[in-house]
Residue frames as qw, qx, qy, qz and C-alpha x, y, z in Angstrom:
[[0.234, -0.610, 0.028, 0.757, -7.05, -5.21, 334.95],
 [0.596, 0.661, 0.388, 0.239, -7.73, -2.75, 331.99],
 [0.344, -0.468, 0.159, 0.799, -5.17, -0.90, 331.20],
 [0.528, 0.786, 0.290, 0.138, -5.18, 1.74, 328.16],
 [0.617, -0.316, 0.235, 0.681, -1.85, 3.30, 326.41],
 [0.605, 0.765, 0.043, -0.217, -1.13, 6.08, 323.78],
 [0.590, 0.634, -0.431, -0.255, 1.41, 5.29, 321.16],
 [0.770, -0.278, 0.525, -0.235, 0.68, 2.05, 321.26],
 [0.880, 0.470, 0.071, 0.022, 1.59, 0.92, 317.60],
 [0.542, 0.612, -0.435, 0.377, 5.93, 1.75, 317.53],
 [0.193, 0.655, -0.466, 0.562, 8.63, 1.49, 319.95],
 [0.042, 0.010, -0.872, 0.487, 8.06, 0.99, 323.53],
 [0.485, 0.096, -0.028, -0.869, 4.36, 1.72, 323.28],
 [0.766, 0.229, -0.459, -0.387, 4.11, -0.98, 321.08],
 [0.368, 0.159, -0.829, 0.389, 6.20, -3.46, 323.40],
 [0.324, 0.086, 0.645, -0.687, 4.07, -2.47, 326.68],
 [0.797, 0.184, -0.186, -0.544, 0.59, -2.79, 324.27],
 [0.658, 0.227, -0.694, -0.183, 2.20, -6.53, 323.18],
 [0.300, -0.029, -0.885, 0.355, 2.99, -7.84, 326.87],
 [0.348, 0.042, 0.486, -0.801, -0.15, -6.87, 328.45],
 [0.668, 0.306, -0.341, -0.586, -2.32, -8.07, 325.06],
 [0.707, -0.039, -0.680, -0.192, -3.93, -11.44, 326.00],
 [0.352, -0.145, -0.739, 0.556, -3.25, -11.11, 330.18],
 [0.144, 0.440, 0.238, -0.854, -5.16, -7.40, 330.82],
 [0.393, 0.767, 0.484, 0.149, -8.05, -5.94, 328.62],
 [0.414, -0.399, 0.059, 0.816, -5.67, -3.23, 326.85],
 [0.361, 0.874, 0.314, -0.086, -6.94, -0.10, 324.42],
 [0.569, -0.303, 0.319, 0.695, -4.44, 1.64, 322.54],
 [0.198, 0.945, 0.161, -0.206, -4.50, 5.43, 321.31],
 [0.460, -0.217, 0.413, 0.756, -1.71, 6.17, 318.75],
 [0.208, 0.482, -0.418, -0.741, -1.96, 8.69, 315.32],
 [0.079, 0.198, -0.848, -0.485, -2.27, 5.82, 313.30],
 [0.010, -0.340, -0.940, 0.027, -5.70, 4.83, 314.85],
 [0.024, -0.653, -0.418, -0.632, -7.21, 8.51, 314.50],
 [0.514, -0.791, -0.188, 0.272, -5.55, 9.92, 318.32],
 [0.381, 0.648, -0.232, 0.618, -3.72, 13.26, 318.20],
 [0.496, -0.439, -0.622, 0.416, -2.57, 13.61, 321.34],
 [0.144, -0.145, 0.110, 0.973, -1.79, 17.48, 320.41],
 [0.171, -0.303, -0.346, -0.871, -5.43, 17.81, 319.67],
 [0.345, -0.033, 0.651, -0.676, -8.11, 18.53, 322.44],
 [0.855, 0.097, 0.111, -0.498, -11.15, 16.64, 320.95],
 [0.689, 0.271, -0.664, 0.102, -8.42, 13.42, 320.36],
 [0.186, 0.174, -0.806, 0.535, -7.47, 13.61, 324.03],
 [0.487, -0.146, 0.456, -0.731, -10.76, 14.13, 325.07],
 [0.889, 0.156, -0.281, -0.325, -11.93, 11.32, 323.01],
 [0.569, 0.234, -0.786, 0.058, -9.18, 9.26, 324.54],
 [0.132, -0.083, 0.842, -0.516, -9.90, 9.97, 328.31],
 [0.544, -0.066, 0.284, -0.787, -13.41, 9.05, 327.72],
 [0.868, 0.078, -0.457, -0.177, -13.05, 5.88, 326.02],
 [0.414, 0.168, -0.711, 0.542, -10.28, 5.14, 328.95],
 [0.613, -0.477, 0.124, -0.618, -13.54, 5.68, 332.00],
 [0.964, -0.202, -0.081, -0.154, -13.59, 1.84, 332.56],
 [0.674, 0.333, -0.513, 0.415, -9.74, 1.50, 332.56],
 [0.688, -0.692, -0.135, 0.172, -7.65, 0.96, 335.92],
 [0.717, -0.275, 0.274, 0.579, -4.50, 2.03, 333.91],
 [0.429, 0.901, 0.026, -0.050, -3.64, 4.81, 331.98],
 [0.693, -0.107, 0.290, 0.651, 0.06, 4.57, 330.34],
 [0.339, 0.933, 0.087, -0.085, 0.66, 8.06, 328.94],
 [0.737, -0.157, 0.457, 0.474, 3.31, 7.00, 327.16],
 [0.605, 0.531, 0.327, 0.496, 3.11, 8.91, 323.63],
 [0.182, -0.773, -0.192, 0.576, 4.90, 12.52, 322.94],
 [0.268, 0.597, 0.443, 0.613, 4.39, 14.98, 320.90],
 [0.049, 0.663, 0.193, 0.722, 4.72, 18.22, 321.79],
 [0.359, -0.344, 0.403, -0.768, 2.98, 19.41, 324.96],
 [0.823, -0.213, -0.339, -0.403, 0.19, 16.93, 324.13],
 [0.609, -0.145, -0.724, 0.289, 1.61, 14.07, 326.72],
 [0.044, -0.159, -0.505, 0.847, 1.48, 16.91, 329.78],
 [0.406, -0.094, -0.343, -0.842, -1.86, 18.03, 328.58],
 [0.588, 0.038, -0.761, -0.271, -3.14, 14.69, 328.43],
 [0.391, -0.043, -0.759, 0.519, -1.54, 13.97, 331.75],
 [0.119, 0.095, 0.291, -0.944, -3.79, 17.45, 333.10],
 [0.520, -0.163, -0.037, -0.838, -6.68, 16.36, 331.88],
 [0.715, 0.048, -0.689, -0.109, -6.66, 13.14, 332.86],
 [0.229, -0.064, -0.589, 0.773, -5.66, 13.84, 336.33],
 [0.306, -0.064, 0.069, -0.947, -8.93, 16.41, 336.29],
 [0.639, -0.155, -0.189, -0.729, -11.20, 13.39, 335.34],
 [0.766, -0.134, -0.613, 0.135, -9.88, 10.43, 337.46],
 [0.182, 0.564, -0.475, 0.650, -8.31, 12.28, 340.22],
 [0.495, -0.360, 0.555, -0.564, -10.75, 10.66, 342.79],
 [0.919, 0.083, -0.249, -0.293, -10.72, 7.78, 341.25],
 [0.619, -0.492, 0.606, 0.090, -8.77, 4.48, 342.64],
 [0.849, 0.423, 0.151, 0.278, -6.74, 4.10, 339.39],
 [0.608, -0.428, 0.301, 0.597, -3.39, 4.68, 338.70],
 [0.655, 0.726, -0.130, 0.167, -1.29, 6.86, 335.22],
 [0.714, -0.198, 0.349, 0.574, 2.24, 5.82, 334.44],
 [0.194, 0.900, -0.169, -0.352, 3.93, 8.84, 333.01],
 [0.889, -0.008, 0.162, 0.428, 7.01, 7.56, 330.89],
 [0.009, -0.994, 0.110, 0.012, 9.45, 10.23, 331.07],
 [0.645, 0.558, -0.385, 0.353, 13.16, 10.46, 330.09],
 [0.588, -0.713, -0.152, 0.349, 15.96, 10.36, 333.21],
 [0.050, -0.960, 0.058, 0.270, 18.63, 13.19, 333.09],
 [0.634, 0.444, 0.379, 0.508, 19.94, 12.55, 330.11],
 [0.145, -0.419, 0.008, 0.896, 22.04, 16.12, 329.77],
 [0.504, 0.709, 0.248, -0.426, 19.78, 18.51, 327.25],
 [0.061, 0.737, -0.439, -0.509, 22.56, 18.39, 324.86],
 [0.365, 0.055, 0.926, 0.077, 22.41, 14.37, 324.18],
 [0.364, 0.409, 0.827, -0.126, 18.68, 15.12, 323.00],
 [0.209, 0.607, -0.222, -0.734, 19.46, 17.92, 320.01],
 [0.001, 0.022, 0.924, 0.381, 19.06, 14.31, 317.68],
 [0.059, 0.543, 0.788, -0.285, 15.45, 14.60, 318.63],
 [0.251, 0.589, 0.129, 0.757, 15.24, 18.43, 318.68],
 [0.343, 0.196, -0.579, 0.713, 15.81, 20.97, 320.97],
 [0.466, -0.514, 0.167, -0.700, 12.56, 21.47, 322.41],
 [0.670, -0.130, -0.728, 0.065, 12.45, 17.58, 323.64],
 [0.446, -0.116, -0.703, 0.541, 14.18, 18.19, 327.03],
 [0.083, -0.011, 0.323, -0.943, 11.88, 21.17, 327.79],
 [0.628, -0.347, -0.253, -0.649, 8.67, 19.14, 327.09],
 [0.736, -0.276, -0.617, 0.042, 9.85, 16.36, 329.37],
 [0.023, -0.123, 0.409, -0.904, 10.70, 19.06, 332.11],
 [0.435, -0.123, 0.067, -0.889, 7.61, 20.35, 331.99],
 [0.764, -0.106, -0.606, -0.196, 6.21, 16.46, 331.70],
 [0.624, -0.204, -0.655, 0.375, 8.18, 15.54, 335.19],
 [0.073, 0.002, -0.374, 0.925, 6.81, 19.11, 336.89],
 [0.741, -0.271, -0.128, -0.601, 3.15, 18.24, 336.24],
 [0.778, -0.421, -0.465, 0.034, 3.41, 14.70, 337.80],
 [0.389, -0.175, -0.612, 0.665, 5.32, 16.49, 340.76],
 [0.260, -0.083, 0.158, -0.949, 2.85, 19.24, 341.26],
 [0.664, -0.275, -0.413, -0.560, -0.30, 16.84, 340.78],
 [0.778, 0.005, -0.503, 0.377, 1.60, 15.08, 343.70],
 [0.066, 0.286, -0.174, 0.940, 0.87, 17.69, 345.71],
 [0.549, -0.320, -0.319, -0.703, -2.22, 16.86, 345.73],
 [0.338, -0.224, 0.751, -0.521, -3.12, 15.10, 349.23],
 [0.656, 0.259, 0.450, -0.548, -6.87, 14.63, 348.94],
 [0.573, 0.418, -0.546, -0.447, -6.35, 12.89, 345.11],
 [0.903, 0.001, 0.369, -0.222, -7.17, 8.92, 345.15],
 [0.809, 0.574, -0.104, 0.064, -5.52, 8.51, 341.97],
 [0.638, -0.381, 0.375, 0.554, -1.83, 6.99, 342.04],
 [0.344, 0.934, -0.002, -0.100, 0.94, 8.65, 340.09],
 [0.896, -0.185, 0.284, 0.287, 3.75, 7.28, 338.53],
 [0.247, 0.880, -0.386, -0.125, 6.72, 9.38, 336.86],
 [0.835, -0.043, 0.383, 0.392, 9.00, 5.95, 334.96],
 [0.142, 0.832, -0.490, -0.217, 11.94, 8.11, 333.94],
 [0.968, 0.056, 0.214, 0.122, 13.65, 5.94, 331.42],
 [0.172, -0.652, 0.442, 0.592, 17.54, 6.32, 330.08],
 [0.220, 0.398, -0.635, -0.624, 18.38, 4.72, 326.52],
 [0.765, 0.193, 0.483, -0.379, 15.90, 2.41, 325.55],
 [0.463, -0.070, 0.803, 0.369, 17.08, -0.48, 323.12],
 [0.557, 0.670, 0.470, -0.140, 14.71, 1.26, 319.82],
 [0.610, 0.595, 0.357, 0.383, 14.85, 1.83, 316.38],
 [0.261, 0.931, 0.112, 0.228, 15.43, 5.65, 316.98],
 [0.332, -0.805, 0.468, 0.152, 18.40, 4.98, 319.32],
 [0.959, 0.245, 0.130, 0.062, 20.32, 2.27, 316.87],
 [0.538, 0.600, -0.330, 0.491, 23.48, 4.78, 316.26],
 [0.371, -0.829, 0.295, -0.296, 23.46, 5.10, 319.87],
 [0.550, 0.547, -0.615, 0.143, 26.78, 2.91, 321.08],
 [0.234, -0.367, 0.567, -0.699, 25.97, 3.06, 325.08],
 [0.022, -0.224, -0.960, 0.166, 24.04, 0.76, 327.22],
 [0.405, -0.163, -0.411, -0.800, 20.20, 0.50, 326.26],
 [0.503, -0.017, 0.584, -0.638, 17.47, -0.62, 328.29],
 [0.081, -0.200, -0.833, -0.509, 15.13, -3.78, 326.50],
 [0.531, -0.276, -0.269, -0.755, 11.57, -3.40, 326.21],
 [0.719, -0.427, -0.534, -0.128, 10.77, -6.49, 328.48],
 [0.476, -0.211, -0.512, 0.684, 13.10, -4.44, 331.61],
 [0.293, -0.046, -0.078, -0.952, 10.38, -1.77, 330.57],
 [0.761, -0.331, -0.302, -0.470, 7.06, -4.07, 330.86],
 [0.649, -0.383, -0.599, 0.272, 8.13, -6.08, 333.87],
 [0.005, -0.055, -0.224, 0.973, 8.72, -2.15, 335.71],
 [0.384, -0.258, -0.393, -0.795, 5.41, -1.36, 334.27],
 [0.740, -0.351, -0.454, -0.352, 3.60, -4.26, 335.60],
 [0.535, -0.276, -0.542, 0.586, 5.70, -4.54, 339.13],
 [0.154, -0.030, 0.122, -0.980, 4.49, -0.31, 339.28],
 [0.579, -0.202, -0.245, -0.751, 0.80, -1.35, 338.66],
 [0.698, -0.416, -0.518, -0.267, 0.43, -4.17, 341.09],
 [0.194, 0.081, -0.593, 0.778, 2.28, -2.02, 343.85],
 [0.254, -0.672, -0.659, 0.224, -0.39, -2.03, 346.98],
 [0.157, -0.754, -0.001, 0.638, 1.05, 1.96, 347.66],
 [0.407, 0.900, 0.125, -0.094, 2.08, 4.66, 345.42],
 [0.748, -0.022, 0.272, 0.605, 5.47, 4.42, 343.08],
 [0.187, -0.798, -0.093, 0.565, 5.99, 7.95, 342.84],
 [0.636, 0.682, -0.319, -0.167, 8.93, 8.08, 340.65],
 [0.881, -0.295, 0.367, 0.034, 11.00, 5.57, 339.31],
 [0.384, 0.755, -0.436, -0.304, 14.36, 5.95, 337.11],
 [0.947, 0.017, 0.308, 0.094, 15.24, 3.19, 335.05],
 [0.346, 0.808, -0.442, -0.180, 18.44, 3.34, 333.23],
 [0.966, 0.205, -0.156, -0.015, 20.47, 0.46, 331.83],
 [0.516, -0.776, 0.350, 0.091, 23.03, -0.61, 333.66],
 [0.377, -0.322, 0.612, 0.616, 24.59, -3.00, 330.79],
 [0.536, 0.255, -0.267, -0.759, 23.44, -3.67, 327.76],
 [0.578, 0.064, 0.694, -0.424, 20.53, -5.60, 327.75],
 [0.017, -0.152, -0.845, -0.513, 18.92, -8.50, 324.81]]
């Protein structure tokens, strides 16, 4: 399997990139390697290096750029047999996510209303996966006090979504205690 991710160098990015790195052939699009996702000749440069992949993880956000991404990616695989794993937030209230800033909850809206409208699509080959996650055990949640999801109850999801025979619509992970 070849899987390709964007922000693949921090956080959970970086976790999915590490457990896949040495099992899968894995590519990884992040700022730091010279991918804006927020710029069209970055995304287009990423879906075309990502042709041979069987996985797309469109994991980084930034702005719009992750729904973008998601739209043009969908445009050039869409009859392909290959799967994209969205990673989206679950319904976390908008008010929780003013630490961030306040557009956050209104790009991942708009993030979990493209993969349900592309999902619409009948005649599309391409699977479509919308992994709504809740707190996730990283650096940027550390003052957070609540249960936290770990990164390895994020890559075993990942990799139990990519060797589903059918389509895993959506799937909301959220942390039931707190996890090591």
């Amino acid at each position: 399997m070849k899987i390709a991710i964007t922000g693949h160098t921090t956080g959970i990015g970086k976790a999915i990139h590490d457990w896949f790195l040495g099992d899968a052939d894995i590519l990884g699009f992040s700022k730091s390697n010279g991918y804006d996702i927020t710029n069209k000749d970055d995304r287009i440069k990423i879906i075309n290096e990502s042709m041979d992949c069987d996985v797309f993880i469109n994991n980084a956000h930034q702005g719009f750029g992750q729904v973008e991404l998601l739209m043009e990616m969908f445009d050039t695989w869409r009859m392909e047999n290959k799967l994209i794993i969205n990673i989206g937030t679950d319904s976390v209230p908008a008010v929780a996510w003013k630490v961030v800033h306040q557009q956050y909850p209104i790009e991942k809206a708009s993030l979990h209303s493209a993969v349900d409208l592309i999902q619409q699509d009948k005649d599309r080959k391409i699977k479509l996966t919308l992994l709504a996650l809740g707190h996730v055990n990283t650096e940027f949640n550390k003052d957070y006090t609540g249960s936290k999801l770990s990164y390895k109850s994020i890559t075993d999801t990942i990799e139990w979504i990519a060797n589903q025979p059918g389509e895993v619509k959506s799937l909301v992970l959220s942390p039931f205690r707190s996890e090591e």
